[in-house]
C-alpha positions, 0 to 999 in steps of 0.5 A: 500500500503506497503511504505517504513518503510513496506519495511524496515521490510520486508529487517530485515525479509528477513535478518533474513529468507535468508541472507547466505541461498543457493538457491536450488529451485524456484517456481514462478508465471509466472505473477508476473515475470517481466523480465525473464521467470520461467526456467531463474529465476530457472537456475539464482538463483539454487545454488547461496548464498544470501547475505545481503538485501538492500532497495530502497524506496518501492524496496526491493533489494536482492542481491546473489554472482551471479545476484540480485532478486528485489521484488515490494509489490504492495497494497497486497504483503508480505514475509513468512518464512516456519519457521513461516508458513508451509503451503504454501497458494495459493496466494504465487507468489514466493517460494524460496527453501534452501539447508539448509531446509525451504522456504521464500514466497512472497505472493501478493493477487492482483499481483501487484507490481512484481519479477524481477532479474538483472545480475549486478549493471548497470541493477539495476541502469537501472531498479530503474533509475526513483527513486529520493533518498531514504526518509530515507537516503537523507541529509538535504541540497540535500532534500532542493535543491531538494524541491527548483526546485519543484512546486505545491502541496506539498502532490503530491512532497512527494508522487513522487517517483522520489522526493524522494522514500519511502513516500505513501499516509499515511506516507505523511498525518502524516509528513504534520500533524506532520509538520503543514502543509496542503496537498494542500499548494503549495511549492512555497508558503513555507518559509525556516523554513516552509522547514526545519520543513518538512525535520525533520518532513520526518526523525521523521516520519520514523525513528519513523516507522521503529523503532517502526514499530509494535508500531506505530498505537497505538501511542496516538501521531499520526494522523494515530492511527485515520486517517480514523475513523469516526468523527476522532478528532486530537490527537494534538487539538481536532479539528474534522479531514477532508478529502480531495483529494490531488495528486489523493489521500483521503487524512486527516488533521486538519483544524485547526493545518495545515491551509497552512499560518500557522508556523509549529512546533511540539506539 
């Protein structure tokens, strides 16, 4: 499932590939269109410029001097440029034609996720309304307020995209190993610097991922570079990682650097 710093890349790809490009056709599968029907799609976009492309936890915002396109990834979703890959492939969704020559793709497998396209800011903010702020930008005394009105589990708050949007099933288990705490630990049992060492765990942990998103799972220095692998051991101790199910989800850890009670730190 594409999370945040996935879809912090495809906005530098989109970016470099379509910012300040004009549109000069669309194709489109019609169902993975969300709100509008192929025809309207083409008579919105036909002719207009896109500009600089904007990011909203997994939402990926492209605006044009006219109305905005907004794109989901789903588990499977994607961004081609013709400029890398001239050939198209049969599971682009969305083919994006420019005046200046080329195409931008968005390719999705399983068509989950989706294209919508809103004609102002008010039907943006309408259709993202369900969104808390984003992991990445969010401050460290509105992310505490926030934490302080929750409870139960603290895997589940991380990954509720109405918390804080961004943070998926990998991203939440290497910011709880990073943080030493266990997916399972409730939140009303958190101490305040047991709080504050999540918030600078969530912005060491993307900030390190979108900086260094192709480098990321060989870092030696993370749990996602063995989560999943059997017999996986922790890169901090040593201790065979476990698994477990925590908001619905399979979900790694260390039985021995995040036991619940224990005080959080970083190696």
């Amino acid at each position: 499932m594409p999370e945040l710093a996935d879809v912090e890349y495809f906005r530098r790809f989109f970016s470099r590939h379509a910012a300040g490009k004009r549109v000069a056709g669309v194709w489109v599968d019609p169902t993975i269109l969300r709100n509008a029907t192929p025809d309207a799609l083409q008579v919105l976009l036909r002719r207009r410029r896109f500009e600089e492309p904007g990011r909203l936890g997994k939402w990926l915002i492209c605006p044009t001097d006219g109305p905005v396109l907004l794109l989901h990834f789903g588990m499977t979703g994607d961004l081609i440029s013709s400029d890398e890959e001239p050939m198209r492939h049969r599971h682009d969704r969305l083919i994006i034609e420019f005046g200046e020559g080329g195409e931008l793709r968005y390719r999705n497998m399983r068509k989950l996720g989706g294209v919508w396209i809103v004609h102002n800011n008010d039907e943006q903010a309408g259709l993202l309304r369900a969104l808390g702020p984003d992991a990445l930008s969010i401050g460290r005394h509105d992310f505490l307020a926030r934490l302080d009105r929750r409870r139960g589990g603290l895997k589940a708050a991380l990954m509720d995209q109405a918390f804080v949007a961004g943070i998926g099933n990998i991203l939440a288990d290497e910011i709880l190993w990073q943080a030493r705490l266990h997916p399972k630990t409730r939140i009303e049992e958190l101490t305040d610097e047991q709080r504050r060492t999540l918030y600078t765990a969530i912005r060491r942990v993307l900030r390190e991922a979108v900086e260094k998103y192709d480098y990321i799972p060989r870092k030696r220095s993370w749990l996602s570079n063995v989560r999943g692998l059997s017999d996986a051991a922790c890169p901090r101790c040593g201790a065979r990682l476990e698994r477990t199910v925590a908001a619905g989800r399979t979900t790694y850890f260390c039985p021995v650097c995040q036991t619940t009670g224990q005080p959080p730190g970083f190696s």
